[in-house]
Backbone as JSON Lines, residues from 0, in Angstrom:
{"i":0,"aa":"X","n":[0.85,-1.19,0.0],"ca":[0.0,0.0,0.0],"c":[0.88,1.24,0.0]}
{"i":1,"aa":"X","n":[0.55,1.98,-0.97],"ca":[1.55,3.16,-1.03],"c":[0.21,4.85,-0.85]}
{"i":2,"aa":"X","n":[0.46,5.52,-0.11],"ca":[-0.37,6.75,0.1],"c":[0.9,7.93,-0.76]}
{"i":3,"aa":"X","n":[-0.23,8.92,-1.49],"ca":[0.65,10.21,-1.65],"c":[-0.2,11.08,-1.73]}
{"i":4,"aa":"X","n":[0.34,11.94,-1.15],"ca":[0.02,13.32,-0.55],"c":[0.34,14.27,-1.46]}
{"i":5,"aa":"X","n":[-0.13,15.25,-1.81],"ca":[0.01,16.15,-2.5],"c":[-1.29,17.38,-2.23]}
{"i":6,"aa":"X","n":[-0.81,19.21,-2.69],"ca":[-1.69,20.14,-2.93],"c":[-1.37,20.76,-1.84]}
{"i":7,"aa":"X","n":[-0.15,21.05,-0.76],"ca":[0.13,21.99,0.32],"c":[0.83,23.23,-0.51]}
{"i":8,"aa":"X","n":[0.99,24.15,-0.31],"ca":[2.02,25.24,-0.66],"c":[2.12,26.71,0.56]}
{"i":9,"aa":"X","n":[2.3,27.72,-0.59],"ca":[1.74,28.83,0.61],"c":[0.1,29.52,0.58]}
{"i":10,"aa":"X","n":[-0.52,29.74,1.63],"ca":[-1.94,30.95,1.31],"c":[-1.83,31.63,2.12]}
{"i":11,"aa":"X","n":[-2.73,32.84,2.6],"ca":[-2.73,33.92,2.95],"c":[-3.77,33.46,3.77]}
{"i":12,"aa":"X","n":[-3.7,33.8,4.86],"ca":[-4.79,33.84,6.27],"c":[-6.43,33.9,5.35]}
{"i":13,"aa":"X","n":[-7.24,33.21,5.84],"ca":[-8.68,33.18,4.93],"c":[-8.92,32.95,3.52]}
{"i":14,"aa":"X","n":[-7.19,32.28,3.4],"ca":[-7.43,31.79,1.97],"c":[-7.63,29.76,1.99]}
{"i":15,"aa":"X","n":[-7.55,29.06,1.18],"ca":[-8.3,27.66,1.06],"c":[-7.09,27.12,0.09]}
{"i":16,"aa":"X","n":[-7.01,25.53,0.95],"ca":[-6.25,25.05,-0.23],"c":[-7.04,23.62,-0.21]}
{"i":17,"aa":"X","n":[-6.81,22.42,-1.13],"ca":[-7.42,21.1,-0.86],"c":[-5.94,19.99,-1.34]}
{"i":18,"aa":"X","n":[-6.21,19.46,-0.17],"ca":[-4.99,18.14,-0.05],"c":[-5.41,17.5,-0.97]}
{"i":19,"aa":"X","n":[-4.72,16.18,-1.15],"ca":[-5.31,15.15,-2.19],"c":[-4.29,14.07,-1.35]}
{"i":20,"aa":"X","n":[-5.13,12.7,-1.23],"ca":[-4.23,11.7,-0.91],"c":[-4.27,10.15,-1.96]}
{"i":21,"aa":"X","n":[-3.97,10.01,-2.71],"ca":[-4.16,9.06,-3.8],"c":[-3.49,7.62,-2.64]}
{"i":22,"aa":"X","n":[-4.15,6.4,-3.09],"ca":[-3.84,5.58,-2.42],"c":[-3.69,4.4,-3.19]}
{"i":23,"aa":"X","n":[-2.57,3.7,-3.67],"ca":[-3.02,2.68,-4.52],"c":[-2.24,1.47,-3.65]}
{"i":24,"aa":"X","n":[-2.27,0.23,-4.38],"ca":[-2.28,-1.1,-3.7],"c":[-3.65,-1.42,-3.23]}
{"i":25,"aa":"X","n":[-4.0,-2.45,-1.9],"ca":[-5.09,-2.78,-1.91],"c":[-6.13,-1.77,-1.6]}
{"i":26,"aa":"X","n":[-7.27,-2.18,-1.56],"ca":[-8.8,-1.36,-1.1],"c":[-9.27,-1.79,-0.25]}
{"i":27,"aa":"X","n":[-9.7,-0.57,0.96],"ca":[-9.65,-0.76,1.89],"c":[-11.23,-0.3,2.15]}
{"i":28,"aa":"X","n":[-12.14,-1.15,2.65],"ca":[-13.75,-0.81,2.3],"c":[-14.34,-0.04,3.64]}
{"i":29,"aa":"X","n":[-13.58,-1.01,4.94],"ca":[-14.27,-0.44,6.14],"c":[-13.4,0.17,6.68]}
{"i":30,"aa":"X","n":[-11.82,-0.16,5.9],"ca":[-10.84,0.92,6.33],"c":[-11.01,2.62,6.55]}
{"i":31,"aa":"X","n":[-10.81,3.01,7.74],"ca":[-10.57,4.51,7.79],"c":[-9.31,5.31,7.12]}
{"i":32,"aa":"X","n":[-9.78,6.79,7.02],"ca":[-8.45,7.32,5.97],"c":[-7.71,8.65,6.6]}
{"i":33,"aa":"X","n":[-7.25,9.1,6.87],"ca":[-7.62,10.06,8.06],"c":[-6.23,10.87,7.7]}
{"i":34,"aa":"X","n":[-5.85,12.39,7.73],"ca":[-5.26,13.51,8.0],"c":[-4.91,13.89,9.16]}
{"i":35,"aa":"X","n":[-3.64,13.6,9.06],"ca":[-3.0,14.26,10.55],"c":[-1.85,15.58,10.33]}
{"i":36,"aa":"X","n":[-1.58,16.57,10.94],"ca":[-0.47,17.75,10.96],"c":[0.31,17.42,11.8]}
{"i":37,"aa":"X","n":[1.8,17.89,11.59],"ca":[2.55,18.53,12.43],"c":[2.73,19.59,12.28]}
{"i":38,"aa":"X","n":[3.12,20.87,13.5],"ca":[3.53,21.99,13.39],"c":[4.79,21.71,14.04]}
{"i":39,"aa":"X","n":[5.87,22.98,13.28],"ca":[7.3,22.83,14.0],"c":[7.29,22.9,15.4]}
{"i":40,"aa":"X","n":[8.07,22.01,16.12],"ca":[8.05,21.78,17.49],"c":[7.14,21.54,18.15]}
{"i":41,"aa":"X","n":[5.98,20.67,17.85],"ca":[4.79,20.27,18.31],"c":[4.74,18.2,17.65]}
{"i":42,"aa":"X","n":[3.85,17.89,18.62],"ca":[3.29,16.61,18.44],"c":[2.24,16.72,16.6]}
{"i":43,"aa":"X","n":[2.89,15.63,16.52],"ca":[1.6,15.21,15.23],"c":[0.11,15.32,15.98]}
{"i":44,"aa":"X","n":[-0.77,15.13,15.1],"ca":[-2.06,15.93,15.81],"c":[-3.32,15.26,14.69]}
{"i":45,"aa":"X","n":[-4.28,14.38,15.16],"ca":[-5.37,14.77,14.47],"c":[-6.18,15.47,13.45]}
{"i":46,"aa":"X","n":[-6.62,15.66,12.24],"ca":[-6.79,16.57,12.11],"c":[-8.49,15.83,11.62]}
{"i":47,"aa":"X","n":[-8.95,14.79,10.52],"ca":[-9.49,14.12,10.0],"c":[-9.69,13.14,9.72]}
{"i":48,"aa":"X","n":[-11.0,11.95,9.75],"ca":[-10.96,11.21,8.89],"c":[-12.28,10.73,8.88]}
{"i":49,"aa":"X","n":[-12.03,9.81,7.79],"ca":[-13.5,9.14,6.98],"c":[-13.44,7.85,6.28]}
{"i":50,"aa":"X","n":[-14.3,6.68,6.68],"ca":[-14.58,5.64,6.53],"c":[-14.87,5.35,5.17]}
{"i":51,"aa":"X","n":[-13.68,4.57,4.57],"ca":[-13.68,4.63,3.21],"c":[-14.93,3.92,2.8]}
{"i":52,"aa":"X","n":[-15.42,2.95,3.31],"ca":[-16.82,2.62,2.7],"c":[-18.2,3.58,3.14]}
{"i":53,"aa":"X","n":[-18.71,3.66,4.31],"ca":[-19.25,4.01,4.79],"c":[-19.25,5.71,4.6]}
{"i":54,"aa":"X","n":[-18.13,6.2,4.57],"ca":[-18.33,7.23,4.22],"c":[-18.32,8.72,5.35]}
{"i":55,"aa":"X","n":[-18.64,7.76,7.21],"ca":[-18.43,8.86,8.13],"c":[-17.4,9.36,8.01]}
{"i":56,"aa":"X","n":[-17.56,10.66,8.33],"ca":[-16.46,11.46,9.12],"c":[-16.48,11.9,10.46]}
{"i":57,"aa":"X","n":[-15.05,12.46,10.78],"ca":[-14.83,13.0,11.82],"c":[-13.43,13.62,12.1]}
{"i":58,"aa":"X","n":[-13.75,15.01,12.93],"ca":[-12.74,16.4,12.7],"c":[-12.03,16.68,14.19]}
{"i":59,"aa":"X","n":[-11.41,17.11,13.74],"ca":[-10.4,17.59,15.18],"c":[-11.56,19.18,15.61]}
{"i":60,"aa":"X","n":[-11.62,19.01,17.11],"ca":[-12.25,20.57,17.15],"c":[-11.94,22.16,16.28]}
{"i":61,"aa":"X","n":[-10.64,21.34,16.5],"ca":[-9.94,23.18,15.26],"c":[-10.26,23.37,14.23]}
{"i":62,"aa":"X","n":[-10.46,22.11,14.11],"ca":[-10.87,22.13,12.23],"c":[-12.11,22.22,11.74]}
{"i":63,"aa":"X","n":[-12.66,21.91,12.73],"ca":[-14.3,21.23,12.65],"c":[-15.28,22.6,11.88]}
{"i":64,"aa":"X","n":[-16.07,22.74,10.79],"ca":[-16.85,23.63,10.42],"c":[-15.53,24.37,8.95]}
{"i":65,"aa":"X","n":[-14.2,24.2,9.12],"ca":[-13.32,25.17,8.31],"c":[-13.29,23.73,7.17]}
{"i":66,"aa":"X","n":[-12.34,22.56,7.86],"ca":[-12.01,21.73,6.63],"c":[-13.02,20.43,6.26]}
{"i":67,"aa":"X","n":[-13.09,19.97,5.41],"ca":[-13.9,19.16,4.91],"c":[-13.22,17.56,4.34]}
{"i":68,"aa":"X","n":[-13.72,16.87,5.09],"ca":[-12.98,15.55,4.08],"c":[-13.64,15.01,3.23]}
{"i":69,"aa":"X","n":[-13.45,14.15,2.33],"ca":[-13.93,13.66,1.12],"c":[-13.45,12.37,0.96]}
{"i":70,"aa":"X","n":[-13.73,11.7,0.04],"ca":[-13.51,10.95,-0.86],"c":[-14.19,10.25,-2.39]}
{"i":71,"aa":"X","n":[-13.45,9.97,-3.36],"ca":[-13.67,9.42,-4.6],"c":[-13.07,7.98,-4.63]}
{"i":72,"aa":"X","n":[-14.04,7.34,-5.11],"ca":[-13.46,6.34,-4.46],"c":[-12.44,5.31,-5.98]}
{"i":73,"aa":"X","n":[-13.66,5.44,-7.42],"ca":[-13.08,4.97,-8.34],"c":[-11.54,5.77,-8.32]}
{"i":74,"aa":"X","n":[-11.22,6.73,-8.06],"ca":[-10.03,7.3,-8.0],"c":[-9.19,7.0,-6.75]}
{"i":75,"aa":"X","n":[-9.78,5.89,-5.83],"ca":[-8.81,6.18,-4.77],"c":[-7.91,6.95,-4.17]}
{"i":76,"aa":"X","n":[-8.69,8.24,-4.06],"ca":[-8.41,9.38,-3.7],"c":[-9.04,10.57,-2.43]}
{"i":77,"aa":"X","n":[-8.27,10.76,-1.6],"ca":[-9.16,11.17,-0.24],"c":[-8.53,12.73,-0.44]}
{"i":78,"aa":"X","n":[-9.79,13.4,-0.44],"ca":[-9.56,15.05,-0.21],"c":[-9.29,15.55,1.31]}
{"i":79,"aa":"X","n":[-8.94,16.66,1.36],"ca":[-9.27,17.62,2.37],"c":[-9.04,18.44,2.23]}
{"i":80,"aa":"X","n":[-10.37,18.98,1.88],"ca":[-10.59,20.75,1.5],"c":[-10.52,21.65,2.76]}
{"i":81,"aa":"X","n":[-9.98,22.83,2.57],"ca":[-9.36,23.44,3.65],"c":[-10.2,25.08,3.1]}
{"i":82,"aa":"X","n":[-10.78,25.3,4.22],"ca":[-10.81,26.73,4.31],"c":[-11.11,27.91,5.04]}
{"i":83,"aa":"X","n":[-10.67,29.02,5.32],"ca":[-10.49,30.1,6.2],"c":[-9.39,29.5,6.59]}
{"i":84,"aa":"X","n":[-8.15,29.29,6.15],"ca":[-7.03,28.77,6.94],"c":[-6.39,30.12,7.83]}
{"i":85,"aa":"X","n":[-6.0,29.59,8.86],"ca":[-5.24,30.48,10.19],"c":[-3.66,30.0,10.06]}
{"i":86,"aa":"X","n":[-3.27,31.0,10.63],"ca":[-1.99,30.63,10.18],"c":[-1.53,29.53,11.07]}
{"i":87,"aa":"X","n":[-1.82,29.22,12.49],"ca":[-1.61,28.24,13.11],"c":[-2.11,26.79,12.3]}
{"i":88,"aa":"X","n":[-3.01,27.2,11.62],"ca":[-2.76,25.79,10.19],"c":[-1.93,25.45,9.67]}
{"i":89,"aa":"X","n":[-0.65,26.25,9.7],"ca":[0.85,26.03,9.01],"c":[1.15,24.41,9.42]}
{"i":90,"aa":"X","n":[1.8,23.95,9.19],"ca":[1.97,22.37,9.49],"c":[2.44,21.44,8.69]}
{"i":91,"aa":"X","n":[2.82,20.29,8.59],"ca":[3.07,19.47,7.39],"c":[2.11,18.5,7.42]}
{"i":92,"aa":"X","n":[1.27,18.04,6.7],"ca":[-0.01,17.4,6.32],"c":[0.26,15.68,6.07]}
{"i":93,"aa":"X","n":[-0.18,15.27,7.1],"ca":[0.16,13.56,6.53],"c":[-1.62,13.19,5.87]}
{"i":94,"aa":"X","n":[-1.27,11.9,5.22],"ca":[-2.59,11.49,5.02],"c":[-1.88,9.5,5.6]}
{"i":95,"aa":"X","n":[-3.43,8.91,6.25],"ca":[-2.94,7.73,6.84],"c":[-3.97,6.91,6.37]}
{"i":96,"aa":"X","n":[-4.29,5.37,6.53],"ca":[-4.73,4.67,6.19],"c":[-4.65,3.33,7.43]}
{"i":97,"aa":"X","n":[-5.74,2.52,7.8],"ca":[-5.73,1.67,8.43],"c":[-6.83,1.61,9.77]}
{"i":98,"aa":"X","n":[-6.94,0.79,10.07],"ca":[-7.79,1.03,11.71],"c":[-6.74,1.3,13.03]}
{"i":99,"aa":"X","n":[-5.33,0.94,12.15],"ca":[-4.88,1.69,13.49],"c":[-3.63,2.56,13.21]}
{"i":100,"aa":"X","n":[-4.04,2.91,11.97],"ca":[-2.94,4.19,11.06],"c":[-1.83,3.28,10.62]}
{"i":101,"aa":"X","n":[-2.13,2.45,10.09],"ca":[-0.64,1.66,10.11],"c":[0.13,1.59,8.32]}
{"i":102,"aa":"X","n":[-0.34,2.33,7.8],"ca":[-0.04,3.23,6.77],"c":[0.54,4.43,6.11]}
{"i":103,"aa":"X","n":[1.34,4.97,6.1],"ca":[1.67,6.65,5.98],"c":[2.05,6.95,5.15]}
{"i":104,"aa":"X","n":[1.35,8.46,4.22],"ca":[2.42,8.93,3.48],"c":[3.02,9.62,3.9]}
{"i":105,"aa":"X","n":[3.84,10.51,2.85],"ca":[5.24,11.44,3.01],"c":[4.44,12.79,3.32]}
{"i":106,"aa":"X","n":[4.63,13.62,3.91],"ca":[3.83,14.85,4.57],"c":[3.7,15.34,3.03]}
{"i":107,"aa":"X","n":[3.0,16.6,3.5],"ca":[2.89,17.84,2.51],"c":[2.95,18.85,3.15]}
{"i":108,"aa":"X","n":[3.42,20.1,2.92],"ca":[3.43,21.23,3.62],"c":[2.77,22.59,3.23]}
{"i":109,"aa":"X","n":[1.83,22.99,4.92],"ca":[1.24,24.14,3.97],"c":[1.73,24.98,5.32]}
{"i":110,"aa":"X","n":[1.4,26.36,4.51],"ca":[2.01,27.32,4.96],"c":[1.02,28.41,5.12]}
{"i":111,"aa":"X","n":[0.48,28.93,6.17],"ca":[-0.52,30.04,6.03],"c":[0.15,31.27,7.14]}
{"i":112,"aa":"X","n":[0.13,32.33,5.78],"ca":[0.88,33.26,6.45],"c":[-0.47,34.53,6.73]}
{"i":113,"aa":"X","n":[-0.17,35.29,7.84],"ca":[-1.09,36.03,8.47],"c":[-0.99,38.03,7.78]}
């Protein structure tokens, strides 16, 4: 199973960006898919996720109402649309896979400057 991450760069405080996590190897139906950050000098952190079959989600309080998760599934591809970003959104963006994350891709990094 290979995850990649892609769609971080820089935005401007109240501006929007959307991750993309493409996932190929096997399919994962009741598998969860889920977005986690780091910020420099901080713990990795929660941010998202959603039940690749089923389809729930669920958000970290910070995020909750700003970012949105998704998925397509013929594309094996998990979004997370981002918006009103704060700059404390700055972070490097993982996307994970598994019931107990046992999957990872390579971060992405976004940058929201104030």
């Amino acid at each position: 199973v290979q995850l990649q991450a892609s769609g971080g760069g820089l935005v401007q405080a109240g501006g929007s960006l959307r991750l993309s996590c493409a996932v190929s190897g096997r399919t994962f139906n009741n598998y969860r898919l889920g977005w986690f950050r780091q910020a420099p000098g901080k713990e990795r952190e929660f941010v998202a996720s959603i039940n690749w079959g089923r389809g729930n989600t669920s958000y970290a309080d910070a995020v909750r109402g700003r970012f949105t998760i998704s998925r397509d599934s013929p594309k094996n591809t998990v979004y997370l649309r981002m918006n009103n970003l704060k700059p404390e959104d700055t972070a490097v963006y993982y996307c994970a896979l598994g019931t107990s994350w046992d999957y990872w891709g390579q971060g992405t990094l976004v940058t929201v400057s104030s």
